[in-house]
C-alpha positions in Angstrom: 0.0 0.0 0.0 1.4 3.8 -0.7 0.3 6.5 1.3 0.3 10.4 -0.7 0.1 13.1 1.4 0.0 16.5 -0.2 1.3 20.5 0.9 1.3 23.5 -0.2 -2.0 24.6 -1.5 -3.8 27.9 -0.1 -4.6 31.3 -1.3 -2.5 33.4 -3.3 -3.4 37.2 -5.5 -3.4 36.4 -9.0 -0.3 36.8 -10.7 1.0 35.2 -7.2 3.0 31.7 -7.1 2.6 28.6 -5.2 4.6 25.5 -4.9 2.6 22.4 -4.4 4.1 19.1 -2.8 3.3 15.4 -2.8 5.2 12.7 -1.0 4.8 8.6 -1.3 5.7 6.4 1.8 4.5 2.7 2.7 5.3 -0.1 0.7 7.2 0.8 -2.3 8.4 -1.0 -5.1 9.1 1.5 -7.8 7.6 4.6 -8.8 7.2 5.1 -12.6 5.3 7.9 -13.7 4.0 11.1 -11.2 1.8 13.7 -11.7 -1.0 16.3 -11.0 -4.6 16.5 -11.9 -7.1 19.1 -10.6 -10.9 19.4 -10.7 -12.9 23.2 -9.9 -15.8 23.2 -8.9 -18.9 22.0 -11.6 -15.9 20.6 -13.8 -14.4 17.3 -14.6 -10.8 16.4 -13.1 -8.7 17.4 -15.9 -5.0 16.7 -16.6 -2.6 19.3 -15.2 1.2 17.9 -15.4 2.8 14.4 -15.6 6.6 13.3 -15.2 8.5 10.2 -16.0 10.8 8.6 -14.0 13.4 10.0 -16.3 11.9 13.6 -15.5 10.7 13.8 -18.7 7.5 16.4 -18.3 4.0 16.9 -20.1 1.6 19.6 -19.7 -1.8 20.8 -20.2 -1.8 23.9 -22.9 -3.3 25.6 -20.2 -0.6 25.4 -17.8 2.4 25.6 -20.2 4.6 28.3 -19.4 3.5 28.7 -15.9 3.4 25.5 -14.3 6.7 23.3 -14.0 6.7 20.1 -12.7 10.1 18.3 -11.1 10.6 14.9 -8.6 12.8 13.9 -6.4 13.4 10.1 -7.0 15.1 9.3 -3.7 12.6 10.5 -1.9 9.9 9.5 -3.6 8.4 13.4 -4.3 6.7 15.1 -7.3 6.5 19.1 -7.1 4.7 21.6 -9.0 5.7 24.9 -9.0 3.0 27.3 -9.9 3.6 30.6 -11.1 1.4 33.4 -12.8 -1.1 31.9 -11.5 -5.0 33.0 -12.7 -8.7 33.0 -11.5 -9.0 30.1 -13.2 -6.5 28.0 -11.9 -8.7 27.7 -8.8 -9.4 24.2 -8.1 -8.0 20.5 -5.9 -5.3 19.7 -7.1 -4.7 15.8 -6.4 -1.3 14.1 -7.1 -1.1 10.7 -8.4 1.7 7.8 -8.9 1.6 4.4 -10.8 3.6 2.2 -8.6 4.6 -0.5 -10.7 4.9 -4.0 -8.4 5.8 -7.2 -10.1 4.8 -6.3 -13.5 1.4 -4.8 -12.3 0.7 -0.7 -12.7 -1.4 0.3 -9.7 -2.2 4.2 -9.4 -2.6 5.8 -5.9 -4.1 9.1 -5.2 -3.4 12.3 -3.1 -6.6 13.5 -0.4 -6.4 16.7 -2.6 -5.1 20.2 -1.6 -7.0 23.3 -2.2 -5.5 25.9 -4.4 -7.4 29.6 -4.6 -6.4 32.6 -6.9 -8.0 35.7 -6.1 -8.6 38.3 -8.8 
């Protein structure tokens, strides 16, 4: 079983920055890809960022830019550094990994962690 526990959300003045964090523990085997998803309120959950386990990123058009996503591999970490941020980057953000065991992918999710851009 992996645990997520996520930091760093809050409220910030558009045009402000926020770093969002999200560490595994528990049971882990290895950790292949890591990212970020967030869902406002009256919208789906939409893709935000991902990253490899070579760092290699994606990103949402609506993010790029703005957003950058990094992990730390030894300690089992994916960050998400938020600048410029807008009104409509309010939302939960929830992290997720795909912990790869024995050949199976299982993906875990983060409680969420509220993020609030005044305008």
């Amino acid at each position: 079983q992996v645990q997520l526990v996520e930091s760093g959300g809050g409220l910030v003045q558009a045009g402000g920055s926020l770093r969002l964090s999200c560490a595994a523990s528990g049971r882990i085997f290895s950790i292949n890809t890591m990212g970020w998803y967030r869902q406002a309120p009256g919208k789906e959950r939409e893709l935000v960022a991902t990253i490899t386990r070579s760092s290699s990123p994606n990103y949402a058009d609506s993010v790029k830019g703005r957003f950058t996503i990094s992990r730390d591999n030894a300690k089992n970490t994916v960050y998400l550094q938020m600048n410029s941020l807008r009104a409509e980057d309010t939302a939960v953000y929830y992290c997720y990994v795909l912990h790869l065991v024995l050949g199976n992918s299982l993906t875990y999710w983060g409680q969420g962690t509220q993020v609030t851009v005044s305008s």
